[in-house]
C-alpha positions in Angstrom: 1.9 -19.8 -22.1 1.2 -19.1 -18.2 -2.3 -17.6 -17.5 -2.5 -13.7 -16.8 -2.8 -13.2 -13.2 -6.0 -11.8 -11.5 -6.4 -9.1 -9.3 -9.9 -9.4 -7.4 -10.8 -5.6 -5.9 -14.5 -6.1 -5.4 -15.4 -7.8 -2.3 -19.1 -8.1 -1.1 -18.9 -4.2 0.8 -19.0 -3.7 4.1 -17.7 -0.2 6.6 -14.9 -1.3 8.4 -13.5 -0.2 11.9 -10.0 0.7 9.7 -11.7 3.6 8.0 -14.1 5.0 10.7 -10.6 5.1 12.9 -9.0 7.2 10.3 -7.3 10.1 12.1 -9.1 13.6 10.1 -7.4 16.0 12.8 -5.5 18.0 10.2 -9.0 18.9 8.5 -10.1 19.6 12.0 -8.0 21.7 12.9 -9.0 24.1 10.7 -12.9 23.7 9.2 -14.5 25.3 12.2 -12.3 28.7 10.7 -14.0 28.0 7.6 -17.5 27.1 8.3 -17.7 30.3 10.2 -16.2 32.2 7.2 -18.4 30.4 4.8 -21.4 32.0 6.5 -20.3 35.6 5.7 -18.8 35.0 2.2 -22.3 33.1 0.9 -23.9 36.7 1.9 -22.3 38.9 -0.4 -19.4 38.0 -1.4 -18.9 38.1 -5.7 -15.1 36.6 -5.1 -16.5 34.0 -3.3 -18.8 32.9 -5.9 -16.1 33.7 -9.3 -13.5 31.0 -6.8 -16.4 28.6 -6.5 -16.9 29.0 -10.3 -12.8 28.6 -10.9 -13.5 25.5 -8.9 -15.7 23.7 -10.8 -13.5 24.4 -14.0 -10.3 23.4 -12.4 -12.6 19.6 -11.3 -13.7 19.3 -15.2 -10.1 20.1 -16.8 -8.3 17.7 -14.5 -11.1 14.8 -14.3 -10.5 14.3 -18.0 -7.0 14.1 -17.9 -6.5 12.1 -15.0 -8.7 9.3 -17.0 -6.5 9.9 -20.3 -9.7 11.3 -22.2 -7.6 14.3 -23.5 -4.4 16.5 -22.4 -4.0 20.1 -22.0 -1.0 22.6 -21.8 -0.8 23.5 -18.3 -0.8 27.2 -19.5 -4.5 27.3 -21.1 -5.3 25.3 -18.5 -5.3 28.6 -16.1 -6.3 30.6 -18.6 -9.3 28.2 -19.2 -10.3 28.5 -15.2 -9.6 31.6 -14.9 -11.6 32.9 -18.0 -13.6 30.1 -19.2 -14.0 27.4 -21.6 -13.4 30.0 -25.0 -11.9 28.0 -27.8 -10.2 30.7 -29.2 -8.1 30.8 -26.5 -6.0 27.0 -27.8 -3.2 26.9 -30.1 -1.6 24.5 -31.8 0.0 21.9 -29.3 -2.1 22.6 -26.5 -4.4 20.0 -26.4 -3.9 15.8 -28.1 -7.2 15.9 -29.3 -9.8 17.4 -31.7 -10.5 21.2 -30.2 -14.6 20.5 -30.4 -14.3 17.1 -28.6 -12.8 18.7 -26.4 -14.9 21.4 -25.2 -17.4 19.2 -25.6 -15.9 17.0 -23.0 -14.9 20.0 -20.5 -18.9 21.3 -20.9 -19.6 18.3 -20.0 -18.5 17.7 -16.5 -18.7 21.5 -15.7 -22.4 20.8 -16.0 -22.5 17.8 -14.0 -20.1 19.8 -10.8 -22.3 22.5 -11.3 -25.7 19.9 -11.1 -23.7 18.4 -7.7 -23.8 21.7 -6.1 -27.4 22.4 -7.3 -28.7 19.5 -6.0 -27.1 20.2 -2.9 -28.8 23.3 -3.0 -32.1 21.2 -3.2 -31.6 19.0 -0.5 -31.9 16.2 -2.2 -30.4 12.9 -0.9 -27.8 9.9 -2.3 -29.6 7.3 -4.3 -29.3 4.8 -7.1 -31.8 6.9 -9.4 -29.4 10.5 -8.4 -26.3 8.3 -9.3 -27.4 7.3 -12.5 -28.6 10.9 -13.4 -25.5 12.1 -13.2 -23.7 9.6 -15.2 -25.9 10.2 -18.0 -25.2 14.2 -17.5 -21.2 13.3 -17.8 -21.5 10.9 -20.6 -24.2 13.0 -23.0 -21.7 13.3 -25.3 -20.0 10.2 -25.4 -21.3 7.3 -27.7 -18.7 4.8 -27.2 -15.9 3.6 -24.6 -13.2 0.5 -25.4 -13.7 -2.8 -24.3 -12.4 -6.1 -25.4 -13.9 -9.2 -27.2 -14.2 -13.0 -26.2 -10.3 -13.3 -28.0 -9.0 -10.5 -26.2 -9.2 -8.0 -29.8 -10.2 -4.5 -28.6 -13.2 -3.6 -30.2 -15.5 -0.3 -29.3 -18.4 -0.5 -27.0 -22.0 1.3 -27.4 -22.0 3.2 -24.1 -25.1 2.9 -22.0 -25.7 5.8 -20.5 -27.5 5.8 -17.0 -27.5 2.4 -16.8 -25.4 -0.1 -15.4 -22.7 -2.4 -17.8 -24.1 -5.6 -19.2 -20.9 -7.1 -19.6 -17.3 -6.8 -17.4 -15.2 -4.1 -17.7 -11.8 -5.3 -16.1 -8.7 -3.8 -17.5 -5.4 -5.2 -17.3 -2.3 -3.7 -16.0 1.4 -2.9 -17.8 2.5 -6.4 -16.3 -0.9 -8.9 -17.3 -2.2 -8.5 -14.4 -6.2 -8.4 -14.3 -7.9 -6.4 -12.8 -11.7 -8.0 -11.6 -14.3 -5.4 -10.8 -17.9 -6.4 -9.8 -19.6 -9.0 -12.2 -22.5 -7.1 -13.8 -25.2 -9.7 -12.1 -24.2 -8.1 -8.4 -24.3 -4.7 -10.0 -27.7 -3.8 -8.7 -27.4 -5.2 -5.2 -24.2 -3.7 -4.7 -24.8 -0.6 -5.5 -28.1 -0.6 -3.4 -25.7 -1.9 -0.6 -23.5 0.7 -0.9 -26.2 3.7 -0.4 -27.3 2.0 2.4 -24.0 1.6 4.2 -23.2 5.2 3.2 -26.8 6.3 4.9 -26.2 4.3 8.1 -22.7 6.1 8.3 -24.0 9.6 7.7 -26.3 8.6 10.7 -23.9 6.8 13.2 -22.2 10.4 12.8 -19.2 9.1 10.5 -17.1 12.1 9.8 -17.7 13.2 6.3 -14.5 13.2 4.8 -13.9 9.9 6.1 -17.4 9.3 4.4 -16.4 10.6 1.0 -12.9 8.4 1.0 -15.1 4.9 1.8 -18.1 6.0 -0.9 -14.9 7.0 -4.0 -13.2 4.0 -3.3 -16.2 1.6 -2.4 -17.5 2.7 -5.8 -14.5 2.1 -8.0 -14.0 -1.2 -6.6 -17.8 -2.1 -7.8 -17.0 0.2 -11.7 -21.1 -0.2 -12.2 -21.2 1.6 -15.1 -19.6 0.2 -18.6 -17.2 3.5 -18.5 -17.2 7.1 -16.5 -17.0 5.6 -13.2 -13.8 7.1 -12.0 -15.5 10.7 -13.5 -18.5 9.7 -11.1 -16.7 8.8 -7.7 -15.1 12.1 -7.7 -18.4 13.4 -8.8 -19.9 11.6 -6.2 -17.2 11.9 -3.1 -17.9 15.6 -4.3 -21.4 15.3 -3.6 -20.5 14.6 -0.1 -18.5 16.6 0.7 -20.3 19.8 -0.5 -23.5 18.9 0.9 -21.1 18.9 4.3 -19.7 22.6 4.1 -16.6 21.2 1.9 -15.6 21.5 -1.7 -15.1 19.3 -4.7 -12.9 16.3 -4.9 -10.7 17.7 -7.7 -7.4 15.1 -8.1 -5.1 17.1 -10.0 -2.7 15.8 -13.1 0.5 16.2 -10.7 -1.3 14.2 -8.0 -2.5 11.4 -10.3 0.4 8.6 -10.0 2.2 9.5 -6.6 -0.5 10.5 -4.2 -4.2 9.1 -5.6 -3.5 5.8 -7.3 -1.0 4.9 -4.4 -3.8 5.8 -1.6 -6.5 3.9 -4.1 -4.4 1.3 -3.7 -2.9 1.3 -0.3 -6.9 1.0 0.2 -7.3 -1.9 -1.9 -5.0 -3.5 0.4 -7.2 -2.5 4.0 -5.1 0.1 4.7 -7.3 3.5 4.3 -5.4 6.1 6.0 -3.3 7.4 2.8 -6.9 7.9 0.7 -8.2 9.7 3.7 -4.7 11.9 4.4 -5.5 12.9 0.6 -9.1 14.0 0.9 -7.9 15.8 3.7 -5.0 17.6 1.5 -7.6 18.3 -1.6 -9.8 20.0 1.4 -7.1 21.8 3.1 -5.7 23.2 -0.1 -9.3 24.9 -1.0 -9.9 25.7 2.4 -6.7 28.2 3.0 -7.5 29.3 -0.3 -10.5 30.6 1.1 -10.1 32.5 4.2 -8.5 34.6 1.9 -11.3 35.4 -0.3 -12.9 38.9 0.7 -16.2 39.1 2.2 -17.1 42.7 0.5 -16.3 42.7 -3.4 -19.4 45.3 -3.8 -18.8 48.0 -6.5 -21.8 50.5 -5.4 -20.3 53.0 -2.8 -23.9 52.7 -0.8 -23.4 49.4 -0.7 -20.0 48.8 1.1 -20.9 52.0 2.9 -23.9 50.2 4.5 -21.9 46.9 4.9 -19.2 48.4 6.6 -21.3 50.7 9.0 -22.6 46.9 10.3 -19.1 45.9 10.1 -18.3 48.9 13.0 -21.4 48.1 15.0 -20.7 44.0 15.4 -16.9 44.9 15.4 -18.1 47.2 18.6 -20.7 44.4 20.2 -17.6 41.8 20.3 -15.2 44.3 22.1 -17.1 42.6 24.9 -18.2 39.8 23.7 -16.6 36.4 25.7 -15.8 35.1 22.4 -13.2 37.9 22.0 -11.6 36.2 25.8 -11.6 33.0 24.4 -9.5 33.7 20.9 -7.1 35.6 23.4 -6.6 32.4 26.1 -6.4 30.2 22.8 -3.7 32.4 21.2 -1.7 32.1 24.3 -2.3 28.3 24.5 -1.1 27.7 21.1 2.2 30.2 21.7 2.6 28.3 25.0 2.9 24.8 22.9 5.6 26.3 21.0 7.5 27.6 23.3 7.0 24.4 25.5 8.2 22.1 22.8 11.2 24.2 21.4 12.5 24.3 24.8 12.5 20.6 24.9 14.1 20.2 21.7 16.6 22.5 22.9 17.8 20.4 26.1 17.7 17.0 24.0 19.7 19.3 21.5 22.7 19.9 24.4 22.6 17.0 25.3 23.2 15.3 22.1 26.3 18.2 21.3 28.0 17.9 24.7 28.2 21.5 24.5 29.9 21.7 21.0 27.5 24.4 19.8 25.3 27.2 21.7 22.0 26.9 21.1 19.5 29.4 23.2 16.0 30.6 23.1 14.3 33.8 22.7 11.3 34.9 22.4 7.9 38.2 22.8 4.6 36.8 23.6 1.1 38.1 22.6 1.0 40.6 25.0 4.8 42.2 24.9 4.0 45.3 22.6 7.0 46.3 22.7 8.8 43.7 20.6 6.0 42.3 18.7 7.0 44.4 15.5 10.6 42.4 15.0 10.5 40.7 12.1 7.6 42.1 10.7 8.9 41.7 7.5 9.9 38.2 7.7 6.3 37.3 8.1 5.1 39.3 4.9 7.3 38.1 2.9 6.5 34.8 4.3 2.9 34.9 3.8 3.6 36.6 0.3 5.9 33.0 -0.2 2.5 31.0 0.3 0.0 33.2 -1.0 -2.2 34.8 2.1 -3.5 37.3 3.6 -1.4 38.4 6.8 -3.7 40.1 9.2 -1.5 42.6 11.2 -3.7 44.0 13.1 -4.4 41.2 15.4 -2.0 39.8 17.7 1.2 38.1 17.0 4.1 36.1 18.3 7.1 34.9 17.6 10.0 32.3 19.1 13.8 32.4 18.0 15.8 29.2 18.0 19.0 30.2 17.5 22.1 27.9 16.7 25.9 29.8 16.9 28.3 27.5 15.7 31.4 30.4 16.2 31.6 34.2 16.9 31.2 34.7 13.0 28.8 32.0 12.2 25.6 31.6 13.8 21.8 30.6 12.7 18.1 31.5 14.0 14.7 29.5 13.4 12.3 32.1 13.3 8.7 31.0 14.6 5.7 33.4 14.4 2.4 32.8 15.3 0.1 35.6 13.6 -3.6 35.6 11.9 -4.1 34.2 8.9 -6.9 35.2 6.0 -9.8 37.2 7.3 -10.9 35.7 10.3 -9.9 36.5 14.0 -10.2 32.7 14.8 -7.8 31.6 12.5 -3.7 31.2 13.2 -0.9 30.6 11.1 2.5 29.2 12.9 5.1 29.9 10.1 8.6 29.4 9.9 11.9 31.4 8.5 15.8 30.3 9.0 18.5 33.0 8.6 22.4 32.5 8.6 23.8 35.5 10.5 27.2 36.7 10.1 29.0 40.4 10.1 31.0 42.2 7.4 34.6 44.2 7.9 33.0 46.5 10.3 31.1 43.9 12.6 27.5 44.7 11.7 25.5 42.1 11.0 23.8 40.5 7.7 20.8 38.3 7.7 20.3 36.1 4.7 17.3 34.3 4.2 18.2 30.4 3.8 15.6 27.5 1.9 13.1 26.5 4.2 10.5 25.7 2.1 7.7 24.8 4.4 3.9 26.1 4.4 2.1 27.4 7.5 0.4 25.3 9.7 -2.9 26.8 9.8 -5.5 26.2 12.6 -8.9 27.7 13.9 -8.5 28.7 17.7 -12.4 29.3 18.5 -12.9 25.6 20.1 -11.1 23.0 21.3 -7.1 23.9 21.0 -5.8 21.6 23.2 -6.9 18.9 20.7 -4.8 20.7 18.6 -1.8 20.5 20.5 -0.1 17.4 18.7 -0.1 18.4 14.9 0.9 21.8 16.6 4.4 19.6 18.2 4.4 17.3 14.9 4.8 20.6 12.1 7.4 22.2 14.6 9.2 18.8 14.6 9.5 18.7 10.7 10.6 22.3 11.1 13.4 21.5 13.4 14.2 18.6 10.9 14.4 20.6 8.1 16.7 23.1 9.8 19.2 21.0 11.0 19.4 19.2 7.9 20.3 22.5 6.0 22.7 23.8 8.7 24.4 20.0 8.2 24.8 20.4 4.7 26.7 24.2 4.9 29.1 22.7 7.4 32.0 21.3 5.3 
């Protein structure tokens, strides 16, 4: 019988040049938007504090179930982050295990998320004695975890809690393969030389999220502890990242297979970039979540009658303040990039059709009031589509791409640049495509067509030029997407 083969994924650690050149421009983009809105919600803002709540429950349902420690009916699962962890609320079928071990397992590591942003709170810094803390807080009510004997017969384990394994822990794969973590003698100088690496990083400036991907996978490939260890990178990667202005690292069921164990491995491999793109998309999903949250949620009518006569009085101070010039040159930067790259699609476009089809450009800037209320709708019931807050107040945009393939059949890209959430230094470029065509008595029909594709959401307060190439790379998936579904109507 041929041996099983052997995967080794711990090497001694170092920080390579491959993951501090990680591109993180996408988060970018955006997180000076939401640091400044972060400020102003951490005042007085009770939503703000019930979504950072729904957070932490949302990071202990789908920890568990992404290590195969219990399922749970995606219905009670929003019912259980929404409302709580109330074990009336589970019926038959919703859950593979006993209800008790369960919510014992959920209390569990909602205490230890809600001990990472307390000790944020505290100031208190990365170290062997924190990390082993915490895995005692998400293991207080586990005893034992599986393991295997010197003939290969699975047997159970006495878990150790807070302290590192005395014995290896390396599992084996559907196809034999195994998988070698660190040997438990290196446990203790590894880990000491990953807190100092992470330390020197954090002080050479490494960008955080970049940070948070090295730490979570540095620390799987070590596994110091006997079980719990993928519960504590995300744990720990979370730590990180909140203690930076970010949220948790919450990997949800959907995401398991396709997106994090692919990136986990692309990183096993040297390549980095697909675990840090994913830590990205994990922070960029909260983060649009919350420039919607609203900064007054006060009940008392003295209250938000106080809050909002401050509101009017800094509202006022701006009118001439030379941030207020800067959002406006910004907005007109970032409607200028869209245009500019449109119109050179447009002439590689002719080019390519030989004059076969008419394609033409229109478009009303920021400062043409007297178009900038066409398709209004469009962009509520796009930003009712993705789930924000469309401020209409402030300036908006928008560019038409339109595509007539015959007098009756013709087609327009919609692009609108308009505020997103609550803040004035936040813009959404969104798209819509529309067939137009005209009934018996020549007046014409517009009919939405699927062009499923979220906003591209930046802040516009710094730096927008930086911004200028994931501004031409979403327009260019755009422009993909509609040709592709204008191809597949023509028969």
């Amino acid at each position: 019988m041929s041996e099983n083969k052997v995967c080794r994924l711990w090497k001694f650690l170092t920080y390579s040049d491959s993951w501090k050149n990680c591109d993180t421009s996408f988060i970018d983009d955006i997180s000076s938007s939401w640091f400044q809105r972060r400020s102003k919600l951490q005042g007085n803002s009770q939503e703000y504090e019930l979504f950072l709540t729904q957070l932490k429950r949302e990071h202990a349902i789908e920890t568990g179930i992404v290590e195969r420690m219990y399922d749970l009916d995606k219905g009670i699962t929003e019912t259980f982050i929404k409302e709580g962890f109330v074990q009336s609320y589970i019926s038959h079928g919703d859950t593979n295990v006993p209800i008790p071990k369960l919510i014992s397992h959920l209390k569990d590591h909602f205490d230890a998320v809600d001990f990472i942003f307390s000790i944020v709170k505290e100031n208190r810094e990365l170290t062997v004695s924190f990390v082993k803390e915490l895995h005692s807080l998400v293991t207080q009510h586990q005893d034992y975890t599986d393991g295997k004997d010197q003939f290969g017969c699975e047997i159970k384990i006495k878990l150790l809690r807070g302290k590192y394994k005395e014995r290896e822990n390396n599992p084996s794969r559907d196809d034999g393969t195994i998988i070698m973590y660190c040997p438990p003698e290196h446990v203790d100088a590894e880990m000491d030389n990953l807190i100092s690496l992470y330390n020197r990083a954090v002080s050479n400036a490494v960008h955080p999220i970049i940070n948070a991907a090295w730490f979570h996978h540095a620390f799987t490939t070590i596994h110091p502890f006997q079980d719990g260890n993928g519960r504590l990178a995300r744990l720990l990667s979370s730590f990180i990242l909140i203690k930076n202005g970010f949220f948790p690292f919450t990997v949800l069921r959907d995401d398991a297979k396709v997106k994090y164990i692919n990136a986990l491995e692309s990183a096993d491999n040297g390549e980095p970039k697909k675990l840090v793109d994913y830590f990205i998309e994990v922070q960029k999903r909260n983060i649009e979540k919350a420039l919607n949250i609203k900064e007054v949620t006060s009940t008392s009518f003295d209250e938000v009658t106080d809050i909002f006569s401050q509101k009017i009085t800094s509202w006022n101070k701006r009118k001439c303040d030379e941030t207020i010039q800067t959002l406006s040159e910004n907005r007109m930067k970032v409607f200028h990039y869209c245009e500019t790259y449109l119109n050179e699609a447009l002439t590689s476009l002719k080019e390519k059709l030989n004059g076969n089809v008419d394609i033409s450009i229109y478009s009303c800037g920021l400062n043409d009031n007297s178009k900038s209320h066409y398709y209004f709708g469009q962009i509520i019931k796009y930003a009712k589509k993705h789930d924000y807050y469309f401020n209409r107040s402030l300036p908006k945009a928008w560019i038409l791409f339109r595509i007539d393939l015959s007098i009756e059949k013709s087609y327009q890209l919609g692009i609108t640049i308009h505020h997103y959430g609550y803040e004035e230094n936040t813009l959404a470029i969104g798209a819509f495509l529309e067939f137009l065509s005209s009934d018996s008595e020549k007046e014409r029909i517009d009919t939405a067509l699927p062009l499923d594709i979220k906003p591209h959401v930046i802040s516009i307060d710094e730096h927008v030029e930086l911004k200028e190439k994931n501004i031409r790379t979403y327009l260019e998936d755009v422009l993909t997407l509609t040709l592709a579904q204008i191809a597949s109507e023509i028969c």
